[in-house]
mmCIF file of the N, C-alpha and C atoms, coordinates in Angstrom:
data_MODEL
# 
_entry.id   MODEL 
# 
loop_
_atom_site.group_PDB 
_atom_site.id 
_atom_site.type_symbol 
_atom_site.label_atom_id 
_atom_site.label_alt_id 
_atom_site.label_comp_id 
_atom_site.label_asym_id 
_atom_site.label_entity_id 
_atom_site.label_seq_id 
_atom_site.pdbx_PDB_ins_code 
_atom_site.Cartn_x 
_atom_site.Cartn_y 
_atom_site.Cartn_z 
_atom_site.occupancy 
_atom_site.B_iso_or_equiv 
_atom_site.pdbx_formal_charge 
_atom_site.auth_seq_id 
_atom_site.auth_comp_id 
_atom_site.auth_asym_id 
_atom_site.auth_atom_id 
_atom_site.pdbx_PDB_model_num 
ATOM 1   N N  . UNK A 1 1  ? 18.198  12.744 -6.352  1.00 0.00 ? 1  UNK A N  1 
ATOM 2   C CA . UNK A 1 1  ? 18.095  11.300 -6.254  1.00 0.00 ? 1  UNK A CA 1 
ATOM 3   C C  . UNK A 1 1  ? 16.627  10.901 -6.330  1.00 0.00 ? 1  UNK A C  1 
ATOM 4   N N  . UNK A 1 2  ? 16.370  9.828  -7.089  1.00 0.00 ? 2  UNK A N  1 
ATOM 5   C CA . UNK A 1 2  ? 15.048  9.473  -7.312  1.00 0.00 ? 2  UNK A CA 1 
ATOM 6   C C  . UNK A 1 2  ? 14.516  8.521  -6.134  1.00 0.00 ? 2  UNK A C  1 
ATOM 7   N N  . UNK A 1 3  ? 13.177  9.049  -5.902  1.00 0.00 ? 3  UNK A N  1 
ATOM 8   C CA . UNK A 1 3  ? 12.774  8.579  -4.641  1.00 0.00 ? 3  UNK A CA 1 
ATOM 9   C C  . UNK A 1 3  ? 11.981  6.603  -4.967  1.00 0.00 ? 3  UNK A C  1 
ATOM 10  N N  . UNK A 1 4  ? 12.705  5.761  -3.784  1.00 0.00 ? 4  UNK A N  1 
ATOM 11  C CA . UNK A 1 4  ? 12.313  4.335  -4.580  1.00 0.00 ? 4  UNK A CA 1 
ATOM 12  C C  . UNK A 1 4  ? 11.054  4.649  -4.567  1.00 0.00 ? 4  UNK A C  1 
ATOM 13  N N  . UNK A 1 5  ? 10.718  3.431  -5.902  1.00 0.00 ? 5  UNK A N  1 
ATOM 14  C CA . UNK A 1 5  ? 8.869   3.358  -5.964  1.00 0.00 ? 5  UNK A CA 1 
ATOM 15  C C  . UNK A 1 5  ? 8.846   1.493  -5.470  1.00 0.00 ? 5  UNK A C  1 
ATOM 16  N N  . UNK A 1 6  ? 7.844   0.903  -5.674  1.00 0.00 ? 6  UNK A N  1 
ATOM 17  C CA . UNK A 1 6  ? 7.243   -0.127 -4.962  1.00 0.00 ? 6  UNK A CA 1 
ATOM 18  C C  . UNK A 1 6  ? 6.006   -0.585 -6.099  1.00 0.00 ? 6  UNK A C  1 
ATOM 19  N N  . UNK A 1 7  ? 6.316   -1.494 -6.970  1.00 0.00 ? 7  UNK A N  1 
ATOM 20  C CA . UNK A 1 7  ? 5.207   -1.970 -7.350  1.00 0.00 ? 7  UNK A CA 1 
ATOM 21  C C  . UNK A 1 7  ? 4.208   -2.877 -6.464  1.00 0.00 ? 7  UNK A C  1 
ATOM 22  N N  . UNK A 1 8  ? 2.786   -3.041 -6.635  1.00 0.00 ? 8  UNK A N  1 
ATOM 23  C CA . UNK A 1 8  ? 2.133   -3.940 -5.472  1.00 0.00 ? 8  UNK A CA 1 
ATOM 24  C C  . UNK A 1 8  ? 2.517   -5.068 -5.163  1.00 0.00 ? 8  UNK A C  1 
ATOM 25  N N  . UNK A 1 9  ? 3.322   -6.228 -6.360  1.00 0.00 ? 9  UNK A N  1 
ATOM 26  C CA . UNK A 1 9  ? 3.643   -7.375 -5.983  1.00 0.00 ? 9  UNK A CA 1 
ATOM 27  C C  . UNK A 1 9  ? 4.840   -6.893 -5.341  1.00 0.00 ? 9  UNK A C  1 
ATOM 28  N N  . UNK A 1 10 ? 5.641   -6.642 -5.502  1.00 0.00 ? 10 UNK A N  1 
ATOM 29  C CA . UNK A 1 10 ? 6.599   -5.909 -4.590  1.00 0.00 ? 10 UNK A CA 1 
ATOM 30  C C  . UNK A 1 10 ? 6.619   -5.920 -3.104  1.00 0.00 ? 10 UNK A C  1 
ATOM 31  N N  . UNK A 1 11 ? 5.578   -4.783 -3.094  1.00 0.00 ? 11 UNK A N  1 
ATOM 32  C CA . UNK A 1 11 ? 5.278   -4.174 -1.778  1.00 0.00 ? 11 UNK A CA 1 
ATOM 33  C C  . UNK A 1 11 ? 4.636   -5.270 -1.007  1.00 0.00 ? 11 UNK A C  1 
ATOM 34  N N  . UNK A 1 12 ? 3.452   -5.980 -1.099  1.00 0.00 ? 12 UNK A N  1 
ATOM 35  C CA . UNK A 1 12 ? 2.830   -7.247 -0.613  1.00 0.00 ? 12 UNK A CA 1 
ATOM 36  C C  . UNK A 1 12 ? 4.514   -8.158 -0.451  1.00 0.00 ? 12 UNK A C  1 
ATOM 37  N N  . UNK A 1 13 ? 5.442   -8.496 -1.355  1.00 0.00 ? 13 UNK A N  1 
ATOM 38  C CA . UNK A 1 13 ? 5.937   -9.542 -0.661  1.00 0.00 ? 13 UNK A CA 1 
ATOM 39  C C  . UNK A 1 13 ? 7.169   -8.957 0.222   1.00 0.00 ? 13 UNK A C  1 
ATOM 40  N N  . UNK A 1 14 ? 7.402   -7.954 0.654   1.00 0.00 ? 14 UNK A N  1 
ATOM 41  C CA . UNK A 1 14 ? 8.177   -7.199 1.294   1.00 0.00 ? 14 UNK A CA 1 
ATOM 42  C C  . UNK A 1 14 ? 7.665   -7.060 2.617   1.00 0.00 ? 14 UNK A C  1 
ATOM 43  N N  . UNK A 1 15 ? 6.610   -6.494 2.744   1.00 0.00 ? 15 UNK A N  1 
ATOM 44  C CA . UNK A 1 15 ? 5.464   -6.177 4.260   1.00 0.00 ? 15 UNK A CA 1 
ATOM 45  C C  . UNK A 1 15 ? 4.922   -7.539 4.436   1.00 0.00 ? 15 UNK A C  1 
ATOM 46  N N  . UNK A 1 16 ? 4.647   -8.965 3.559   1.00 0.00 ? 16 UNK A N  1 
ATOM 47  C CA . UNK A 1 16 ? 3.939   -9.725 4.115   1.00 0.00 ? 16 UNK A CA 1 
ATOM 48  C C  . UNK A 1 16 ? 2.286   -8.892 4.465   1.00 0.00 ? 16 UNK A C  1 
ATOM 49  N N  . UNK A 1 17 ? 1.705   -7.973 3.718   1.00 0.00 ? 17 UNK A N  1 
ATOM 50  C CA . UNK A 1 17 ? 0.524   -7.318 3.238   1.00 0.00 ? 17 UNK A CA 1 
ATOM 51  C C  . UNK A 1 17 ? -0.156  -8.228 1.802   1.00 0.00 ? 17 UNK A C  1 
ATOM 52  N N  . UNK A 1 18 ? -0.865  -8.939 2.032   1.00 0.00 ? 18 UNK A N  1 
ATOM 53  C CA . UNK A 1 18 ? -1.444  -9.470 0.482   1.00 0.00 ? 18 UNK A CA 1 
ATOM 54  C C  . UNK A 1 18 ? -1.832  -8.621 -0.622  1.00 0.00 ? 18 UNK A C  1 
ATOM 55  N N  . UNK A 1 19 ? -1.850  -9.065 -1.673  1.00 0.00 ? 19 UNK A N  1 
ATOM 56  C CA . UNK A 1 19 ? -1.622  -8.309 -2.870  1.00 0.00 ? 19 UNK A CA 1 
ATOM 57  C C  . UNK A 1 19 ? -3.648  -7.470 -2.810  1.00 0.00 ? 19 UNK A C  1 
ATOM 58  N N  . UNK A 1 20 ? -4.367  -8.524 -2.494  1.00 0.00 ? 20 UNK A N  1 
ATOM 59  C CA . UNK A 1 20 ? -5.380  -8.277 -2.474  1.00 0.00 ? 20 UNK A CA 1 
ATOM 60  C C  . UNK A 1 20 ? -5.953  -7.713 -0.895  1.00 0.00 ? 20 UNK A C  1 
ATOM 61  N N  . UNK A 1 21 ? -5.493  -7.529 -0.137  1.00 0.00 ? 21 UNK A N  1 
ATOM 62  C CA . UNK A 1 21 ? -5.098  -6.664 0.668   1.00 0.00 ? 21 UNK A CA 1 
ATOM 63  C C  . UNK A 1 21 ? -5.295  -5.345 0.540   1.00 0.00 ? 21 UNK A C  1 
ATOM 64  N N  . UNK A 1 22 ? -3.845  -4.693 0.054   1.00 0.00 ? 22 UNK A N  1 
ATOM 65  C CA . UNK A 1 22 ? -3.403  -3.409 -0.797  1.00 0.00 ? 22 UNK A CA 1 
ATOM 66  C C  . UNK A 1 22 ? -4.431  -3.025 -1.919  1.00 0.00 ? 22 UNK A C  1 
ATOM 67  N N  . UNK A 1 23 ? -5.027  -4.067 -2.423  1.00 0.00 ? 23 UNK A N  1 
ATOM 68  C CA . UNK A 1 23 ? -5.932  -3.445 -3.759  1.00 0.00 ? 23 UNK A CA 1 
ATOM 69  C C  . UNK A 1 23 ? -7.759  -3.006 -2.040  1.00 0.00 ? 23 UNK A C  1 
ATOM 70  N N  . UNK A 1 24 ? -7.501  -3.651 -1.518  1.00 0.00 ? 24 UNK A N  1 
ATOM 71  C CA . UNK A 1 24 ? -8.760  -3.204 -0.671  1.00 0.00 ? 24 UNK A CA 1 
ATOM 72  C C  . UNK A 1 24 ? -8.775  -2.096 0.040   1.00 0.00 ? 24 UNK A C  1 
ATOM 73  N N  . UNK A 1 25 ? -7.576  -1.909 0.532   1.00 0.00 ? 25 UNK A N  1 
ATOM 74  C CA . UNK A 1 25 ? -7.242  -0.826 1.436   1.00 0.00 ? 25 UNK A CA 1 
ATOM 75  C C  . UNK A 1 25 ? -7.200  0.732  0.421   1.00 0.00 ? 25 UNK A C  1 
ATOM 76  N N  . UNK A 1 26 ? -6.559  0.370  -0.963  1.00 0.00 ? 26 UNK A N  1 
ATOM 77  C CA . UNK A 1 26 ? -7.306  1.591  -2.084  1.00 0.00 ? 26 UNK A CA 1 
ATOM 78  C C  . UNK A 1 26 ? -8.721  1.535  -1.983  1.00 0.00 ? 26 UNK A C  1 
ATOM 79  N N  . UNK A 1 27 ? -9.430  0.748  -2.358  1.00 0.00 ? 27 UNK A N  1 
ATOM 80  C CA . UNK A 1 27 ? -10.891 0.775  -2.360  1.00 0.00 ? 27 UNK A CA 1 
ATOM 81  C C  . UNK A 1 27 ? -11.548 1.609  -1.678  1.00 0.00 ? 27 UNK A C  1 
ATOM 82  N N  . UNK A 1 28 ? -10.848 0.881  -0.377  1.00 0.00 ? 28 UNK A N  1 
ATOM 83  C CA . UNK A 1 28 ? -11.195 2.330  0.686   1.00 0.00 ? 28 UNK A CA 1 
ATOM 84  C C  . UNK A 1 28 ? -10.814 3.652  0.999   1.00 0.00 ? 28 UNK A C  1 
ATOM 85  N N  . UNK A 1 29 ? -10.189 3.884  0.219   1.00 0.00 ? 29 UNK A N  1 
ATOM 86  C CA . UNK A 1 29 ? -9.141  4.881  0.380   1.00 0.00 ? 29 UNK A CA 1 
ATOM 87  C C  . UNK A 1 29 ? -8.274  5.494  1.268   1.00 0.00 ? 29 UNK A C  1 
ATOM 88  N N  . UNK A 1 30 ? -8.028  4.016  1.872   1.00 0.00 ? 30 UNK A N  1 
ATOM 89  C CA . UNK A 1 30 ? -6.513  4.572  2.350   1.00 0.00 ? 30 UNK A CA 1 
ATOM 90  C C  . UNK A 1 30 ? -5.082  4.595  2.465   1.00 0.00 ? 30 UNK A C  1 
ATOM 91  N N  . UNK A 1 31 ? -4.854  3.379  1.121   1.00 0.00 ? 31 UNK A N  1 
ATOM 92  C CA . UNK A 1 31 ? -4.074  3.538  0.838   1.00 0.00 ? 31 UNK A CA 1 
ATOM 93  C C  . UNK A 1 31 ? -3.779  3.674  -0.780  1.00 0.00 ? 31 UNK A C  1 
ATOM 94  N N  . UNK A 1 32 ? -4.556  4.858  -1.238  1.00 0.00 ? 32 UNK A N  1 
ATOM 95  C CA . UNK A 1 32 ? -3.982  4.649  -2.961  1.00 0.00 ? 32 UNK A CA 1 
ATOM 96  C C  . UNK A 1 32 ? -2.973  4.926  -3.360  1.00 0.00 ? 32 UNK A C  1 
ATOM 97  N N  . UNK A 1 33 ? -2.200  4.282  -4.289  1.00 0.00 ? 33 UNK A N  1 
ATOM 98  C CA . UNK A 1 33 ? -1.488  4.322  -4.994  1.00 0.00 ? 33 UNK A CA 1 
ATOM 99  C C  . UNK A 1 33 ? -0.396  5.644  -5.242  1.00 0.00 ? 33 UNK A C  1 
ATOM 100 N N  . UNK A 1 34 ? 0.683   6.208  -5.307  1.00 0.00 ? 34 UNK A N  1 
ATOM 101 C CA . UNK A 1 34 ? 1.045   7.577  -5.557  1.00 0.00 ? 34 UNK A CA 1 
ATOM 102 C C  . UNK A 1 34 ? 1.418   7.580  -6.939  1.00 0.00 ? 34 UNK A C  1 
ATOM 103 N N  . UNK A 1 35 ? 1.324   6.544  -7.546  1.00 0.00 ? 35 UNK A N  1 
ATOM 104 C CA . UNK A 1 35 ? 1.224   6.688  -9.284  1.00 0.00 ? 35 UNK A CA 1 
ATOM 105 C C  . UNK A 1 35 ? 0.637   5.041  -9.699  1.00 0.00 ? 35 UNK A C  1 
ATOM 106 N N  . UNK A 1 36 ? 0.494   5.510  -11.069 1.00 0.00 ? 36 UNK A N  1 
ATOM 107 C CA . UNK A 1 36 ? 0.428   4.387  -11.840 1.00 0.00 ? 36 UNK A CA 1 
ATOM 108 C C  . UNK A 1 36 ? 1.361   4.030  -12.877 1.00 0.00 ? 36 UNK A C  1 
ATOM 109 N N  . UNK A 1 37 ? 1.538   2.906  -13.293 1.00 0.00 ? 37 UNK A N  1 
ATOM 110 C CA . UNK A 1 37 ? 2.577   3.041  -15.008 1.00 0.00 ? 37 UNK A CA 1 
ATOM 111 C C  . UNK A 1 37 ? 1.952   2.957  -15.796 1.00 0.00 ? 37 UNK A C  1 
ATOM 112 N N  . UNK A 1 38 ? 2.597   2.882  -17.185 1.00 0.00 ? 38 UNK A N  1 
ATOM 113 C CA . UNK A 1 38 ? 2.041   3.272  -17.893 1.00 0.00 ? 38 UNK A CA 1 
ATOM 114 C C  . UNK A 1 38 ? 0.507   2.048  -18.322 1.00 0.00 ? 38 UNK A C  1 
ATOM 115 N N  . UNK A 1 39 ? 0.691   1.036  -18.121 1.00 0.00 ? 39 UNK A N  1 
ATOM 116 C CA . UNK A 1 39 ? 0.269   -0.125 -17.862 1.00 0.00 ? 39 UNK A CA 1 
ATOM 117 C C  . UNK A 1 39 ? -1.039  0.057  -16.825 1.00 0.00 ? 39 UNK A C  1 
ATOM 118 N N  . UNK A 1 40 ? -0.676  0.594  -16.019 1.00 0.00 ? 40 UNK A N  1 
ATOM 119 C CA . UNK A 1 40 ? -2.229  0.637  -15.190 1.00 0.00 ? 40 UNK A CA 1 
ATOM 120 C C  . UNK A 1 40 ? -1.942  0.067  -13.681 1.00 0.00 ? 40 UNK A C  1 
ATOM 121 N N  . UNK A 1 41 ? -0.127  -0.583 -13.634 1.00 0.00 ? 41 UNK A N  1 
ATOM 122 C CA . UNK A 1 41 ? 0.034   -1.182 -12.408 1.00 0.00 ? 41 UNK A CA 1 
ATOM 123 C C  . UNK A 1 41 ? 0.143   0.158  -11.179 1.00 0.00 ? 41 UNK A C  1 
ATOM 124 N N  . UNK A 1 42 ? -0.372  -0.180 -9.875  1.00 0.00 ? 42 UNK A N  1 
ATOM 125 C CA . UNK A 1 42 ? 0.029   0.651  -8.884  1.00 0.00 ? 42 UNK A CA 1 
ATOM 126 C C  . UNK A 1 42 ? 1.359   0.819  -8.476  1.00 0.00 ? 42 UNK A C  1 
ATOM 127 N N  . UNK A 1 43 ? 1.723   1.762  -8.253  1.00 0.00 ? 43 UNK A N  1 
ATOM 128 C CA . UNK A 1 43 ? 3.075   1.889  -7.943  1.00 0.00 ? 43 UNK A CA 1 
ATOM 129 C C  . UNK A 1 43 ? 3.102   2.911  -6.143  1.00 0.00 ? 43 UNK A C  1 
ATOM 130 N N  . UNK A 1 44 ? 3.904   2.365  -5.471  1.00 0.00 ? 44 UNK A N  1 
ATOM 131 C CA . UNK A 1 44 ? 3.969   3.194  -3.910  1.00 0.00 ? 44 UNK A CA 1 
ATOM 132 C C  . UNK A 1 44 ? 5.143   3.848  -3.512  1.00 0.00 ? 44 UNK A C  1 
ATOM 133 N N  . UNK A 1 45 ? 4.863   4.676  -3.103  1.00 0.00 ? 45 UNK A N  1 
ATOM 134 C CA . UNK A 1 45 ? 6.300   5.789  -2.665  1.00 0.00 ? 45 UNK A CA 1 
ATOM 135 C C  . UNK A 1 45 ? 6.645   5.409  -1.082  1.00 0.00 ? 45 UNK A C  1 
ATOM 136 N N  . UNK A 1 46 ? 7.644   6.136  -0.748  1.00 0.00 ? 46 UNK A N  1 
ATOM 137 C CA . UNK A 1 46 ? 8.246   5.575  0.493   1.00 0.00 ? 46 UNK A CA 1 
ATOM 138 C C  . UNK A 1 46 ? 7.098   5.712  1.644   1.00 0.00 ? 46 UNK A C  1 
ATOM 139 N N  . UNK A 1 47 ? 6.841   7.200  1.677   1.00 0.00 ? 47 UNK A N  1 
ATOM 140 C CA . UNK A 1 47 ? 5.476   7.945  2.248   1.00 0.00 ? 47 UNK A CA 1 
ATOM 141 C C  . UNK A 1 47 ? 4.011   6.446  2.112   1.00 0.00 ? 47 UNK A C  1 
ATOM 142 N N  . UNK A 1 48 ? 3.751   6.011  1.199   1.00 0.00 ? 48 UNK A N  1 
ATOM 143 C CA . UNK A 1 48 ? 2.876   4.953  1.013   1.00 0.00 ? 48 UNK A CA 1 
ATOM 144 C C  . UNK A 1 48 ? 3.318   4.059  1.894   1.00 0.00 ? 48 UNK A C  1 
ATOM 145 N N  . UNK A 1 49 ? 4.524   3.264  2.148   1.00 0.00 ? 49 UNK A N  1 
ATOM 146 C CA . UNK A 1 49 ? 4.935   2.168  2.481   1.00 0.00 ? 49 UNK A CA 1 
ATOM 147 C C  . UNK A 1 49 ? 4.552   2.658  4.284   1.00 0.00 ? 49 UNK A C  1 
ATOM 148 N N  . UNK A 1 50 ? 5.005   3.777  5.059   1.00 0.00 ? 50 UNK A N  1 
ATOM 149 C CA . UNK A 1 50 ? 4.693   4.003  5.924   1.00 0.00 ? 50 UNK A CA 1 
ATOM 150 C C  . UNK A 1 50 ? 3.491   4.541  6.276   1.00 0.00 ? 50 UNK A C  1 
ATOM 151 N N  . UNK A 1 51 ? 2.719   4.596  5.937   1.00 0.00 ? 51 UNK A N  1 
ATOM 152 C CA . UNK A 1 51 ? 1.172   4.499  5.946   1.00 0.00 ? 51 UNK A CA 1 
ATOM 153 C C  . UNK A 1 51 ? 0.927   2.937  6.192   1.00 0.00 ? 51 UNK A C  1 
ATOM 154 N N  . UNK A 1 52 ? 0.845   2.249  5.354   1.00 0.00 ? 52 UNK A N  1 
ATOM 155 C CA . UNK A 1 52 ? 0.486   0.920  5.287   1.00 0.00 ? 52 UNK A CA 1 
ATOM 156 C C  . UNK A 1 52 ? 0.655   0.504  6.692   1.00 0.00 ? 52 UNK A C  1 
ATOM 157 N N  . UNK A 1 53 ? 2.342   0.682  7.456   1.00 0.00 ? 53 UNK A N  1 
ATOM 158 C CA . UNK A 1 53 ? 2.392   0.412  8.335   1.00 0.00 ? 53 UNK A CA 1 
ATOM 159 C C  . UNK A 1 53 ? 1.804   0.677  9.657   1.00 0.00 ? 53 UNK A C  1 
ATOM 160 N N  . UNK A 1 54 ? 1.174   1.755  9.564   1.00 0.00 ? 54 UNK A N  1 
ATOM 161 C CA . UNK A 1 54 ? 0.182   2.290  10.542  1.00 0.00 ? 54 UNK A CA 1 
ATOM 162 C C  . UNK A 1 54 ? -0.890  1.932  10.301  1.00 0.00 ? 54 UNK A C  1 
ATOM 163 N N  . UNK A 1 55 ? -1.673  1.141  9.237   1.00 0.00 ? 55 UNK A N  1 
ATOM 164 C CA . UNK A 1 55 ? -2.885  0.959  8.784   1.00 0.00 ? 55 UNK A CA 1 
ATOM 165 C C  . UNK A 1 55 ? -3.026  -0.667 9.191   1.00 0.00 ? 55 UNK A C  1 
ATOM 166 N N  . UNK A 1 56 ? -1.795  -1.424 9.389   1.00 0.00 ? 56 UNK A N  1 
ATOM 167 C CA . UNK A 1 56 ? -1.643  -2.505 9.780   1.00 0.00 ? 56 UNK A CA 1 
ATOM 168 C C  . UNK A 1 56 ? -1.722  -2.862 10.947  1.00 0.00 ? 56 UNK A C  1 
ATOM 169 N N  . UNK A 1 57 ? -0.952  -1.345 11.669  1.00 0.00 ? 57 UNK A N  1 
ATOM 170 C CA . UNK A 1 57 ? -0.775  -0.847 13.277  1.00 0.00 ? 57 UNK A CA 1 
ATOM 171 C C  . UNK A 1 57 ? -2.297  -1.137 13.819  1.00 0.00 ? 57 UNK A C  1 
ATOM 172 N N  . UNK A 1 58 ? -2.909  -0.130 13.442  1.00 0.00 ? 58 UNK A N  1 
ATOM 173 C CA . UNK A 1 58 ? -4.398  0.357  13.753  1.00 0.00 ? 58 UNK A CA 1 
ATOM 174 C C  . UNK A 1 58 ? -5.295  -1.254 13.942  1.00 0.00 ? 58 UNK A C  1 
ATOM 175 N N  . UNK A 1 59 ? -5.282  -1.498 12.655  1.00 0.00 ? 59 UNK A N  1 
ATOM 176 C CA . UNK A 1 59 ? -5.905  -3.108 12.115  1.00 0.00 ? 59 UNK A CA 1 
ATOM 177 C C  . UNK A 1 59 ? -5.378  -4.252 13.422  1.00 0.00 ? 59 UNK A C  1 
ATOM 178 N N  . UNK A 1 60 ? -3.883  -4.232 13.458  1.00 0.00 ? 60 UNK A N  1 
ATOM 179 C CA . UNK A 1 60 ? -3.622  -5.148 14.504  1.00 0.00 ? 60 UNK A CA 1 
ATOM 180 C C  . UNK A 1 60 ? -4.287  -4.703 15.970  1.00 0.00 ? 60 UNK A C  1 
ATOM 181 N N  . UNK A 1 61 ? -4.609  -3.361 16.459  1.00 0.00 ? 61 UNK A N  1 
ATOM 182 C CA . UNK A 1 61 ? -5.233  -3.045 17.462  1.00 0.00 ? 61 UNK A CA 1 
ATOM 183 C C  . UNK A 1 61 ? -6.614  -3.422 17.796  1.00 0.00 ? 61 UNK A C  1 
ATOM 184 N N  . UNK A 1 62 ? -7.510  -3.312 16.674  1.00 0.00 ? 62 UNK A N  1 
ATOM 185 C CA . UNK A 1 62 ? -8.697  -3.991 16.514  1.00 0.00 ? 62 UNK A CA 1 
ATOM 186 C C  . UNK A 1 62 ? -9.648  -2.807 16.020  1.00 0.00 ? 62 UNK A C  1 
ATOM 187 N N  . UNK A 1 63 ? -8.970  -1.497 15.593  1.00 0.00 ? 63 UNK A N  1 
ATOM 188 C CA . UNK A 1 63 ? -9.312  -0.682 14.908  1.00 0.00 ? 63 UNK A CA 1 
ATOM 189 C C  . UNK A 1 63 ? -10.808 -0.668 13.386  1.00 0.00 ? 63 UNK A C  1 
ATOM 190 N N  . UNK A 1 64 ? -11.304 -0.787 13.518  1.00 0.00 ? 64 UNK A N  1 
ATOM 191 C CA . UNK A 1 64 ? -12.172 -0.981 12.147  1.00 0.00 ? 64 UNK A CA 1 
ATOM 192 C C  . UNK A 1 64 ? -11.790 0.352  10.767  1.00 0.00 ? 64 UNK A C  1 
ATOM 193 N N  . UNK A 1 65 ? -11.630 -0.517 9.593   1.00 0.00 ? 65 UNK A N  1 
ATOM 194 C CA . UNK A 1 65 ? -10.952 0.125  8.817   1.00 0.00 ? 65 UNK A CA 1 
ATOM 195 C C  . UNK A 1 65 ? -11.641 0.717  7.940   1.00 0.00 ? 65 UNK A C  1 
ATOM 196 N N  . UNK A 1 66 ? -13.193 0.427  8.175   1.00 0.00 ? 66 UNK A N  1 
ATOM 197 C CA . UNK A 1 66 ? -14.230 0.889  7.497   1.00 0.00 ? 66 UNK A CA 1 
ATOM 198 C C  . UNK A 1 66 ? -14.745 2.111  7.625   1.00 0.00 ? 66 UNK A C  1 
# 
């Protein structure tokens, strides 16, 4: 069974995470992408989606993400 993927507009309107958000949190690297298409869009695996949520976790604590 193929594991779901998550494009970024996707994923941002699902988590309520902004699109530009998700492109920052790659920047920093912690949350990149687990593929791209062929196109160049990011695409996120399940494993990604729960990251985010701990990265949001952390962030809501007052964590610095830098």
């Amino acid at each position: 069974m193929d594991e779901r993927m998550w494009r970024i507009g996707d994923l941002a309107r699902e988590t309520g995470v902004t699109v530009r958000a998700l492109h920052h949190y790659d920047r920093l690297g912690l949350l990149p992408p687990s593929s791209r298409t062929s196109g160049g869009h990011r695409c996120y695996a399940e494993a990604d989606v729960r990251r985010l949520h701990r990265i949001v976790a952390l962030r809501d604590f007052g964590f610095p993400l830098e």
